[in-house]
C-alpha positions as CSV (number, residue, x, y, z in Angstrom):
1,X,4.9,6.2,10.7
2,X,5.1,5.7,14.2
3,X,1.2,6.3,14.6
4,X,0.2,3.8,12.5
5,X,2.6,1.5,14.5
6,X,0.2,2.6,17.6
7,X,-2.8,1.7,16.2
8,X,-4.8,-1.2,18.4
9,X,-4.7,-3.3,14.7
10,X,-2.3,-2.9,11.7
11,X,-3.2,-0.4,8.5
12,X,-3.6,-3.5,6.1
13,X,-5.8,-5.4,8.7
14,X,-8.3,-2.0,9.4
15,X,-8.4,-1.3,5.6
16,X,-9.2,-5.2,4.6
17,X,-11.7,-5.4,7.6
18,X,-13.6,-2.3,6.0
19,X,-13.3,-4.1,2.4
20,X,-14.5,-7.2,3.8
21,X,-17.4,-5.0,5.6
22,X,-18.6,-3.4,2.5
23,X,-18.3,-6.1,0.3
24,X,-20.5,-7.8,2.7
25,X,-22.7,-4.3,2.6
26,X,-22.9,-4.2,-1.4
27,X,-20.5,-1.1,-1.6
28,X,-18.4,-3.2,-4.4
29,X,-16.9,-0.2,-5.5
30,X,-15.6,1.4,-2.1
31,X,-14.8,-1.8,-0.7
32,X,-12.6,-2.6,-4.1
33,X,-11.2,0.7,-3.1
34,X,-9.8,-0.5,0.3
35,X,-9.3,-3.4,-0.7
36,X,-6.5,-2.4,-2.9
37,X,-5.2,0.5,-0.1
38,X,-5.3,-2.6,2.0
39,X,-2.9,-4.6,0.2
40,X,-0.6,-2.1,-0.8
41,X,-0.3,-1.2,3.2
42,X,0.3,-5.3,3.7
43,X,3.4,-4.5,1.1
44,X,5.0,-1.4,2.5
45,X,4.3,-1.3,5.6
46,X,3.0,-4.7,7.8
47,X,4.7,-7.6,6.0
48,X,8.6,-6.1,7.6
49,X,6.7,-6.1,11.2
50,X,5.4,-9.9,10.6
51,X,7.7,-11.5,12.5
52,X,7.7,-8.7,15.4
53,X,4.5,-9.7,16.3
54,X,1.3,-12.0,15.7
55,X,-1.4,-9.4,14.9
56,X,0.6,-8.7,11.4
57,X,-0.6,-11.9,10.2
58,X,-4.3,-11.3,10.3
59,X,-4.4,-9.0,7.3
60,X,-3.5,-12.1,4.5
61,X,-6.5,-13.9,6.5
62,X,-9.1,-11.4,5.7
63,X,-8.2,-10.9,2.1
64,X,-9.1,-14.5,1.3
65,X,-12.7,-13.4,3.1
66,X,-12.6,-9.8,1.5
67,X,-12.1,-11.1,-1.8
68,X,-15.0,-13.3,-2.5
69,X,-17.3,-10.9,-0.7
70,X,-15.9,-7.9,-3.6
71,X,-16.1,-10.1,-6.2
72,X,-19.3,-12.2,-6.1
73,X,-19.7,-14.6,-8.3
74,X,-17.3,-13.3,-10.6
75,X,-14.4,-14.5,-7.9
76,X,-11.7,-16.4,-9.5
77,X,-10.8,-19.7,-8.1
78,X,-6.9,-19.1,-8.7
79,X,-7.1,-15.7,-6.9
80,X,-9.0,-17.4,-4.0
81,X,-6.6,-19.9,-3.8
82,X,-3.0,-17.9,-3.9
83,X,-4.8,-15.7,-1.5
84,X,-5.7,-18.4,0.9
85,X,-2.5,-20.0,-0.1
86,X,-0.5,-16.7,1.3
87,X,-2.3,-16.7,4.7
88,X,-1.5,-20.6,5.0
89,X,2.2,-19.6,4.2
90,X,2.1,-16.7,7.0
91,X,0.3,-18.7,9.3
92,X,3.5,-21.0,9.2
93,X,5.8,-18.6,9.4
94,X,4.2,-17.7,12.6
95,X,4.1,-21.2,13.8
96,X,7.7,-21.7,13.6
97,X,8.3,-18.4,15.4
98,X,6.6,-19.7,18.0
99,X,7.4,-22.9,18.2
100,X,11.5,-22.2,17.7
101,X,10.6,-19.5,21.2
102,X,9.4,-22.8,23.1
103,X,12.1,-25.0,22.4
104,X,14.7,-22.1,22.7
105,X,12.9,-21.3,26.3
106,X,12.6,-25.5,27.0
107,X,16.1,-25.7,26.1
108,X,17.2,-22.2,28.4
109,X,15.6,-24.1,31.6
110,X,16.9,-27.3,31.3
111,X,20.2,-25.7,31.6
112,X,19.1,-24.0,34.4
113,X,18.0,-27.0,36.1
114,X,21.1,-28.9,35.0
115,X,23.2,-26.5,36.6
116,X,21.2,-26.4,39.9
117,X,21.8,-30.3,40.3
């Protein structure tokens, strides 16, 4: 477990990036293949470390471009969308991590400067 944790990108991003790559390359049937091992390592493994760091939100953005490269023109427009929908909602969630840091670090030195004067 702590391997995977080591790698340069999360499990769910790799496995997505190599659906994404051979949905792109015609390999429907492989690329379906880690497509699914991709989302099922974006349940029990990444989604827990999302808010530990920002490269655990990558994976929900490239399974809204792995789909439609897998399906074709068989895609469905609902999948597309609750998949794109997802990466919208985990984008935010990292937003507001980031944005509650600043304002807890703006607040932190204007207490520091307070107390200097």
């Amino acid at each position: 477990m702590k391997r995977l944790h080591q790698l340069p990108l999360p499990a769910s991003t790799l496995a997505l990036l190599a659906a994404f790559v051979l949905g792109t390359l015609d390999y429907q049937t492989a690329g379906w293949a880690w497509f699914g091992i991709g989302i099922v390592a974006w349940l029990k493994l990444d989604a827990r470390q999302l808010l530990k760091s920002d490269r655990y939100g990558l994976s929900p953005a490239l399974a809204v471009l792995a789909y439609p490269a897998l399906a074709g023109a068989q895609a469905s427009t609902a999948v597309t969308f609750a998949l794109a929908l997802h990466a919208l909602v985990v984008f935010l969630i990292l937003l507001s991590r980031h944005l509650s840091e600043d304002m807890a670090q703006a607040f932190s030195q204007q207490k520091r400067i307070s107390q200097r004067i």
